[in-house]
N, C-alpha and C positions, 0 to 999 in steps of 0.2 A: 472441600469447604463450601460455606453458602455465606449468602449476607441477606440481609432483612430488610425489607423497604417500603417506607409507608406511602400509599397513594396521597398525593396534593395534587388533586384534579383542577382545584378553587386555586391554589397559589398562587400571586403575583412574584413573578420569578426577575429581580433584577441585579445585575452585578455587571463588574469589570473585570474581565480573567485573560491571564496568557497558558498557552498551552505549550506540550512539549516541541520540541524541533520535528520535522519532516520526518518520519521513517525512511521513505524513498531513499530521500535525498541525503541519508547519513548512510546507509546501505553503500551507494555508488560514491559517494567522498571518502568511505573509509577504502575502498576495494581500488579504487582510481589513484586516489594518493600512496598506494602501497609502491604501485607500479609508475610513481612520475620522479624524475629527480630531484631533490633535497625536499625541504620539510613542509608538507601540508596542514595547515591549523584550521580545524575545524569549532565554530564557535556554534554554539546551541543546537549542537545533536541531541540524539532520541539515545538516552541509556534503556531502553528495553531491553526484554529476552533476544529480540529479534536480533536485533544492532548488535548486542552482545556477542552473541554468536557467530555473527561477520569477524568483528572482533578478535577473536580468538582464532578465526580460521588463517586468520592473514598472519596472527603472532605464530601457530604453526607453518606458518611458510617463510620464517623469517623477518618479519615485518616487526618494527620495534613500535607502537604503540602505548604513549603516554596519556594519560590522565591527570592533566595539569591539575585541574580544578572541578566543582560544578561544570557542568557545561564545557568544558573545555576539553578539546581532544589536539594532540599532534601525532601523525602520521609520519613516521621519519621514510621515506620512500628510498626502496632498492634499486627504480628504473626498471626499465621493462623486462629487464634477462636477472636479474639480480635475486628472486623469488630461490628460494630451496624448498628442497625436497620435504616433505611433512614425515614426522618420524611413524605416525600412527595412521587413522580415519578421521576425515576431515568430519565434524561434527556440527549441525547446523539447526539442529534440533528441531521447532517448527519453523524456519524460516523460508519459503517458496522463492523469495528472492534471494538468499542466501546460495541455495544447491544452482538453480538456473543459474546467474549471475556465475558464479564462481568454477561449474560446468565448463562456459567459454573461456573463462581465463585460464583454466589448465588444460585446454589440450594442446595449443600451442607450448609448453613449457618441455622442458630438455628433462623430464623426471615424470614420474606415474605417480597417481594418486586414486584416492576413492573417496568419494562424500557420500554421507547417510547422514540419515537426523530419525525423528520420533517417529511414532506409527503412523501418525496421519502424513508426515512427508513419505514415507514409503507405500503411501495409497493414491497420492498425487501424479497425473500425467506426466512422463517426461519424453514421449516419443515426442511432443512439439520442439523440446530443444535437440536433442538425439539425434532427429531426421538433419535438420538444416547442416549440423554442424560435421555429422557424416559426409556430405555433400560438399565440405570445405577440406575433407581427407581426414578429418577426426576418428581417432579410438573411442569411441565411447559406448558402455553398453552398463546393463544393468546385472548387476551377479547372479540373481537366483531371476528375476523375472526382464526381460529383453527390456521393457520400458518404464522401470521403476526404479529408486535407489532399495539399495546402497549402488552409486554409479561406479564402474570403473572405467578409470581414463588412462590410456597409454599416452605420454604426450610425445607429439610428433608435426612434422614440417605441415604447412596449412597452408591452401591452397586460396585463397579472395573467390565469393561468388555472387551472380546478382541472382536474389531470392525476394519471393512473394510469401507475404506474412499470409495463413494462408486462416490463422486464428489473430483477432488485436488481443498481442499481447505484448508489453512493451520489459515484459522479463525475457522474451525470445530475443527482442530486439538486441538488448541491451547485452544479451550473451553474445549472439553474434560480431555485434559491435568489440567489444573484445575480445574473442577474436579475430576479427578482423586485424588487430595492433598487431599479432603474429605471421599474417599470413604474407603470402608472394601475391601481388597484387590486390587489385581494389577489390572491394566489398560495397554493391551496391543492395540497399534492399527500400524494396516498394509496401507500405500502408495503405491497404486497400481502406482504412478506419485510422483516422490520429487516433495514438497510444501517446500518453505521456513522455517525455522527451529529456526528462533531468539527465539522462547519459549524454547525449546529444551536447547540449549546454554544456555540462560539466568538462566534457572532452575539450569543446573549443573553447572554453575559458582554460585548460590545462595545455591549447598550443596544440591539440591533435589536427592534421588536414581532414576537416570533417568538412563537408558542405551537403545544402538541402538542394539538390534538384528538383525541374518543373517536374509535377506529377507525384507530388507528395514520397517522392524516393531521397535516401540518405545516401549517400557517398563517405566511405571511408577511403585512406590510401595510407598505408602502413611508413616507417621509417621517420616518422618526425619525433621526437622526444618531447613526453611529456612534464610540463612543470607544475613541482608543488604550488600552492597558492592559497590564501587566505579563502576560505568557505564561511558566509553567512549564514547557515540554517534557517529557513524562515518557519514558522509556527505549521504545523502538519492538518491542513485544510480536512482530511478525515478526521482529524481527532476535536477539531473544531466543531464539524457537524452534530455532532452528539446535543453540546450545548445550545447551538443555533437552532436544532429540533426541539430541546427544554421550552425555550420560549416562543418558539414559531405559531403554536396554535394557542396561547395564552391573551388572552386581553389585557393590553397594560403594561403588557412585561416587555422589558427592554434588557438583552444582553448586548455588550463590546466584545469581543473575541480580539487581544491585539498582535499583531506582527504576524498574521498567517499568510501561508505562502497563495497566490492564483495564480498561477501558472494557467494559462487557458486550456491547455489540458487536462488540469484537476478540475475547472469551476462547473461541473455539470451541476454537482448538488446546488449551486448557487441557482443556476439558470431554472433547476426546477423547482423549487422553493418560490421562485419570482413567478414560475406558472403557475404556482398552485394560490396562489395572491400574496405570499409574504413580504413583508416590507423590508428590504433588503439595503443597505448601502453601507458603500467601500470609503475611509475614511483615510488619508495618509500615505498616498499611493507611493510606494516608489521602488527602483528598482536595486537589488545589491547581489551580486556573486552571480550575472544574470537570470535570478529568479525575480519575479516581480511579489509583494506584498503588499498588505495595506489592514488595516483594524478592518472587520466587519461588523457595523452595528445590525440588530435585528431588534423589528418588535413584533407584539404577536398580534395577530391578523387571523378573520374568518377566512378558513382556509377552501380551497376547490379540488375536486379529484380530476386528475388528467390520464392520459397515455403517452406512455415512456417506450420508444422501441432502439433500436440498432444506430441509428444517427447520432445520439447522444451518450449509451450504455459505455461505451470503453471510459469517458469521463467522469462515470460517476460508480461504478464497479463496485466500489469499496462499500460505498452509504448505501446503495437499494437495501437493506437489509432496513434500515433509518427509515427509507422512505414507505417500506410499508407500515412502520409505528405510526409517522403522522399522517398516512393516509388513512388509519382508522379515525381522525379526528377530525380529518376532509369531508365538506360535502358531495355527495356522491361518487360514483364510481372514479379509482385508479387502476390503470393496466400495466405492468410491466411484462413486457415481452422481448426476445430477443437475448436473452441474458444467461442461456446456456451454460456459460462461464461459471453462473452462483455454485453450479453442481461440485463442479472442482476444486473448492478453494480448503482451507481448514477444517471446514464440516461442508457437507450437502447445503449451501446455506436457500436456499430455496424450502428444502423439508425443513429446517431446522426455524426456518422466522415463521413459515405457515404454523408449524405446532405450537411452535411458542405461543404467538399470539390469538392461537384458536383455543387454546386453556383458561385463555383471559376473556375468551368471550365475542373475541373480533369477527369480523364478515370477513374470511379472507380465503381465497377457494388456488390452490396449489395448479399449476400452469407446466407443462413438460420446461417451457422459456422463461417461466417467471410465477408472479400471481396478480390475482386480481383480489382488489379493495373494496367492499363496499362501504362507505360509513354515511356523516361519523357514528362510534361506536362506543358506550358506555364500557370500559372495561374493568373487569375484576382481578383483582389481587389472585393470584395463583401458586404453586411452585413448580418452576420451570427450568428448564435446562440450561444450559449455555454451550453445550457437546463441545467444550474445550474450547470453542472457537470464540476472538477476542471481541469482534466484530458482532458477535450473536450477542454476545454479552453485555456489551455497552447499549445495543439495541434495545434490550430487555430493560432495561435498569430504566431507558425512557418510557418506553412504555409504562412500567410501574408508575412515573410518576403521574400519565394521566389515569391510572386505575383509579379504585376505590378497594379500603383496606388495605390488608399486606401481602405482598411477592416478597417468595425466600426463590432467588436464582441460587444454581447450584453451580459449583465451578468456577464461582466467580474470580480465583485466582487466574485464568487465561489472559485477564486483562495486563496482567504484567507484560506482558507480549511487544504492546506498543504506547501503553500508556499509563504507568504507573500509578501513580498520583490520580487518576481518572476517578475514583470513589470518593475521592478525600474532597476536588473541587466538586462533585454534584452533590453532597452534603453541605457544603456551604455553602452554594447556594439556594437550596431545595429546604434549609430550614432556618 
């Protein structure tokens, strides 16, 4: 499928919009609450593919999952031993947090399983979760290729280890973490780079013996039982982005984004937005389900080209793809380095933003760790890809809006992935 999109270079873009719930953070409440005792109510999740897909893995393991309403989820939770056997392959389709994440939680389990999903998860890394969880006495390998899915997992007694992240990556983390719930002893692991931490949070609002050691190391210690508990979803700070880049390089334009979550772990794109000069502020601050939120208002501002490396990258992971759209509207040169990680994820997304937006016209020169930006950049209407990936997609679709004439992106169906509704709000406000 494609969709058609007219360049409004000129637009004065202003609105009030809420976005969907956290993907992260509906991932780990739905996966968390399977495994706590009695009932975890989760309000304003992400119904995406993504989420979905969690979803269904857990209802294959015995997990009773309700759908109260709109937005509303209950997790009836088995406790930690309570989980059964899956009759078939656990299916995860594209979700990278889904196989990682649920990888940890079944090798510790008294039953064998296997997780696979779409082509592009079976071209995704998985020696990063593989190695660590080996080294806790795990079964884990991959059928046809040693470090890919479809994984097979024999689950077996698990062993507590202290391990150095050796990549930031807070889906290894978050595997390890449980399990660590299964293992004989503690599970201590060190971040050489903060990774986002919703497992973290989530575990000790559910009652887990988690604690943060000096020197940026977690501490787990198995044996305390976990409880369901009311989950506030806050608004998903990547999916915000999208619209905050709408109006960031516009004169005049003023967007609200309300209820989104900042976790200081998510706020990179915030931090680099503010370096690039946009006019940035947090409105309604407060804290619930210990995630912190608050409205962010933006208006648009002449914007400056910077350099992004390794300090900041684990924070903002998701949006570089973002941040090279409005670095064609930047004055002067942007660098993104360090970023490795784009290669991995849904598509190449390092090749996949450089072609995109070299169709359209942009100054934008491909980097082993990243790219560099030159602008700002007149860009042209084009038709361009979206290589399935949700992220490229919604990138694109900004881009289009500072072109001139019409982009047909193609694939635009990926977006279902994490943000449904995502075309529906940037047509209303884009016209």
């Amino acid at each position: 499928m494609a969709v058609i999109l007219e360049g409004i270079k000129e637009k004065i873009i202003r609105g009030t919009i809420t976005i969907p719930g956290d993907k992260s953070i509906t991932h780990r409440a739905i996966i968390l609450g399977s495994i706590a005792e009695g009932e975890t109510i989760i309000q304003n999740y992400l119904d995406g593919l993504d989420c979905q897909n969690t979803i269904s893995c857990m209802q294959s393991l015995g997990v009773l999952v309700e759908r109260v309403k709109k937005n509303l989820l209950i997790v009836k939770g088995r406790g930690l031993s309570g989980l059964q056997a899956p009759n078939g392959v656990l299916q995860v389709g594209n979700s990278g947090t889904t196989i990682r994440l649920l990888a940890g939680l079944l090798c510790g389990q008294n039953f064998n399983s296997v997780l696979d999903g779409d082509y592009s998860i079976r071209k995704r890394p998985m020696k990063r979760v593989i190695q660590p969880l080996s080294l806790m006495n795990a079964q884990i390998k991959g059928l046809y290729q040693s470090d890919f899915a479809p994984l097979s997992i024999v689950g077996k007694s698990l062993q507590g280890i202290h391990y150095t992240l050796p990549v930031a990556s807070a889906q290894v983390k978050s595997a390890l973490l449980l399990a660590g719930l299964y293992a004989n002893g503690e599970t201590v692991i060190y971040e050489p780079e903060i990774t986002r931490d919703h497992t973290e949070r989530m575990l000790e609002l559910m009652q887990a013996d988690i604690k943060y050691l000096p020197g940026d190391k977690i501490s787990l210690k198995p044996g305390k039982i976990l409880k369901g508990v009311l989950i506030d979803v806050p608004g998903d700070i990547s999916s915000a982005a999208y619209f905050l880049a709408l109006a960031c390089a516009r004169k005049e334009s003023e967007i609200i984004v309300k209820n989104v979550g900042i976790n200081p772990t998510r706020t990179g794109f915030l931090k680099v937005l503010k370096q690039m000069g946009a006019q940035i502020s947090l409105l309604n601050q407060k804290d619930i389900s210990q995630e912190p939120r608050a409205d962010i208002k933006i208006n648009g501002a002449l914007l400056r080209g910077i350099s992004i490396d390794k300090k900041i990258i684990p924070s903002i992971i998701d949006e570089l793809p973002l941040v090279a759209v409005i670095a064609t509207q930047a004055q002067g040169e942007t660098v993104i380095k360090d970023a490795q990680e784009l290669r991995v994820k849904e598509s190449d997304r390092i090749k996949s933003i450089v072609q995109g937006l070299t169709k359209m016209g942009a100054h934008i020169y491909e980097r082993e760790d990243g790219f560099t930006v030159t602008g700002p950049n007149q860009l042209q209407g084009n038709i361009v890809e979206s290589y399935y990936d949700h992220r490229i997609a919604m990138s694109l679709v900004i881009a289009a809006s500072y072109a001139t004439g019409k982009t047909v992106l193609q694939q635009e169906e990926c977006i279902n992935i994490s943000y449904p509704n995502f075309l529906k709000t940037y047509f209303q406000l884009s016209t």
